[in-house]
C-alpha positions in Angstrom: -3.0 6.4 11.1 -4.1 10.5 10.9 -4.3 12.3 7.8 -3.4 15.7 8.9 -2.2 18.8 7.8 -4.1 19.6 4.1 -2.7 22.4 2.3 -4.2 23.6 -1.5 -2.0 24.0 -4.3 -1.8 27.4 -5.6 -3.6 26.7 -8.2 -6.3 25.0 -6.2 -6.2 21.8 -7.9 -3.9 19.5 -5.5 -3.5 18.8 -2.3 -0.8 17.3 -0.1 -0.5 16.5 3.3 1.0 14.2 5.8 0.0 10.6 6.9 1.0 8.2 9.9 1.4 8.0 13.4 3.4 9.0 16.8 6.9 9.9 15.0 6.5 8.5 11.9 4.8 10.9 9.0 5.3 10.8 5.4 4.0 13.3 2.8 1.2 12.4 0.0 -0.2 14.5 -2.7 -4.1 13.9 -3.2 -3.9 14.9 -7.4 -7.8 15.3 -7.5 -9.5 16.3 -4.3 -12.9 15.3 -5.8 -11.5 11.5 -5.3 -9.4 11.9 -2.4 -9.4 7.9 -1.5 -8.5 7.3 -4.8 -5.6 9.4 -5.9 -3.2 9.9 -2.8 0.4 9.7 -4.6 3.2 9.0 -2.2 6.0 11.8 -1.6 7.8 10.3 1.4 8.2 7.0 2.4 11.1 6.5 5.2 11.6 5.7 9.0 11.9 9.6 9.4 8.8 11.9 10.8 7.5 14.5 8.0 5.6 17.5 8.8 4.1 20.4 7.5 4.4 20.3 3.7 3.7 23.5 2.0 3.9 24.1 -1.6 6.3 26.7 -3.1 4.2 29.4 -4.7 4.7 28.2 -8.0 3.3 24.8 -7.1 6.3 23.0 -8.4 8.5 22.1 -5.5 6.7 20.7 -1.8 8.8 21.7 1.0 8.4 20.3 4.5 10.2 19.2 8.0 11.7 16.0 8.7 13.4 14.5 11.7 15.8 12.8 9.1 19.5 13.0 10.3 22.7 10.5 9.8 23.0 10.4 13.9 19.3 9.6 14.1 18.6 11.9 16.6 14.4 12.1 16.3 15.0 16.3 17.8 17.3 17.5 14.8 15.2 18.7 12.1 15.9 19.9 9.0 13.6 21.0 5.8 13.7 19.2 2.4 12.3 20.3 -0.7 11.5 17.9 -3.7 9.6 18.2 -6.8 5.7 18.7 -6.8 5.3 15.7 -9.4 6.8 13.0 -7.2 9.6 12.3 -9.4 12.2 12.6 -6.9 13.6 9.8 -4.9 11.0 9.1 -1.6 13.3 7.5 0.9 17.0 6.7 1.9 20.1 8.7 0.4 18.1 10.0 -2.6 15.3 12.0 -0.8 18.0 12.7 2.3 20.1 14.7 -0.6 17.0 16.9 -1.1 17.7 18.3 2.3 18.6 22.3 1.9 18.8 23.7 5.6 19.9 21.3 8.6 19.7 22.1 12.5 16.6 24.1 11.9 13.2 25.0 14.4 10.7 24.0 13.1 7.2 25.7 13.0 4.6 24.2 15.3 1.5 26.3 13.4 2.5 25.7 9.4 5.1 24.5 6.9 8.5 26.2 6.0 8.0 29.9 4.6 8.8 30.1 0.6 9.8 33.5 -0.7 7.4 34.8 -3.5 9.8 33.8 -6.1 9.6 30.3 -5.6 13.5 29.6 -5.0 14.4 30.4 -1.1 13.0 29.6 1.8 13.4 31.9 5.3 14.3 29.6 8.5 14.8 29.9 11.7 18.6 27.9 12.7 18.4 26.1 16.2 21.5 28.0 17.6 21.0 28.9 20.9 24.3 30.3 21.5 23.5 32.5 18.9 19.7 33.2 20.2 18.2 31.3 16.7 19.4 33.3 13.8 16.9 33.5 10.8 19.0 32.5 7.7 17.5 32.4 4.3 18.3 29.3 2.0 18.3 29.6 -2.1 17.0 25.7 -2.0 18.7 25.6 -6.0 22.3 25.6 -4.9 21.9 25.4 -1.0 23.4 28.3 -0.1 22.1 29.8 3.8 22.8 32.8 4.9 22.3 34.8 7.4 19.3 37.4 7.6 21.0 40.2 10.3 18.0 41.1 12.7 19.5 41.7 16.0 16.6 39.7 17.2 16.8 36.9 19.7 14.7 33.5 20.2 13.4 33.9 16.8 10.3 31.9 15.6 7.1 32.2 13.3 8.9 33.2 10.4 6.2 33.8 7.6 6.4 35.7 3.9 4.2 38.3 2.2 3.8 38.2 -1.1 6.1 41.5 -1.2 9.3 39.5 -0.2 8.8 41.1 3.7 9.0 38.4 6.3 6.8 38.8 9.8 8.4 36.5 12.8 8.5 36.6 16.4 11.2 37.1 19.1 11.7 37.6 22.2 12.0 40.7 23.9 12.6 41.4 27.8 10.6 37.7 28.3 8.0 38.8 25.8 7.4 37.8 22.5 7.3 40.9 20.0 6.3 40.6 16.1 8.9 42.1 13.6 8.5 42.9 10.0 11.5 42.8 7.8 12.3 43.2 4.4 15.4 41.5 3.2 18.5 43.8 2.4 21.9 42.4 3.7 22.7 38.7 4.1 26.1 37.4 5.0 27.0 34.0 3.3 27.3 31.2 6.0 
């Protein structure tokens, strides 16, 4: 099994990642990097594939990307957010209620892109009729909405510590980078 995907706390004092093999990943948190083999604390443990945990910017919630979904289809993703000390559930309906955004695209270079404040997360919705909308997600009271951008095939979403997102979409075939800063969301 692969250990991959290490990410620092803020505070540089943790680490968590994701552990396992083909489609089946759950997340860990090493508590003291100096003793790595000793102190790996579970996050996740289910028959669902994890990736890409990121700490929120206040290092108190972990969010990441599972393949979780009640039709068991291993393409749907969707992110989850629990707490950074392990005390919420770590498999089955518990952990599946700490899902905020479902139908999502995941990021294939890094983990789901917290807001500087710690309490929303910016996503990209797999909608193709609708060319991928980026929605924004308070993960407190799991409310999405959308982010207007009259983009299409949107991707890459990352924040600044400013609030300004940066993502890519298509243009004429070509990818094209975007900077945004969020104004106007419409509830979803």
């Amino acid at each position: 099994k692969a250990y991959l995907y290490p990410q620092w706390s803020s505070d540089g004092k943790k680490i968590v990642m994701m552990h396992g093999s083909n489609e089946n990943h759950d997340i860990f948190v090493i508590d003291d990097p100096a003793r790595p083999a000793e102190t790996p604390r579970t996050i996740t443990q289910w028959n669902a594939d994890d990736l890409r945990p990121i700490w929120s910017p206040d290092g108190t919630k972990i969010a990441f990307y599972t393949n979780y979904n009640e039709a068991g289809d291993p393409r749907i993703w969707a992110i989850v957010v629990v707490a950074a000390d392990g005390s919420d559930p770590k498999e089955g309906d518990g952990l599946a209620a700490r899902i905020v955004a479902e139908d999502v695209v995941p990021d294939v270079e890094r983990g789901p892109a917290w807001m500087p404040d710690s309490t929303r997360i910016i996503y990209v919705k797999n909608d193709r009729q609708e060319y991928n909308p980026i929605f924004v997600v308070d993960v407190n009271d799991r409310t999405n909405r959308l982010l207007k951008t009259d983009t299409k095939m949107n991707h890459d979403v990352s924040c600044a510590v400013d609030g300004s997102i940066a993502f890519r979409a298509q243009v004429n075939q070509w990818d094209q980078i975007y900077i945004a800063k969020l104004k106007q969301t419409q509830k979803q």
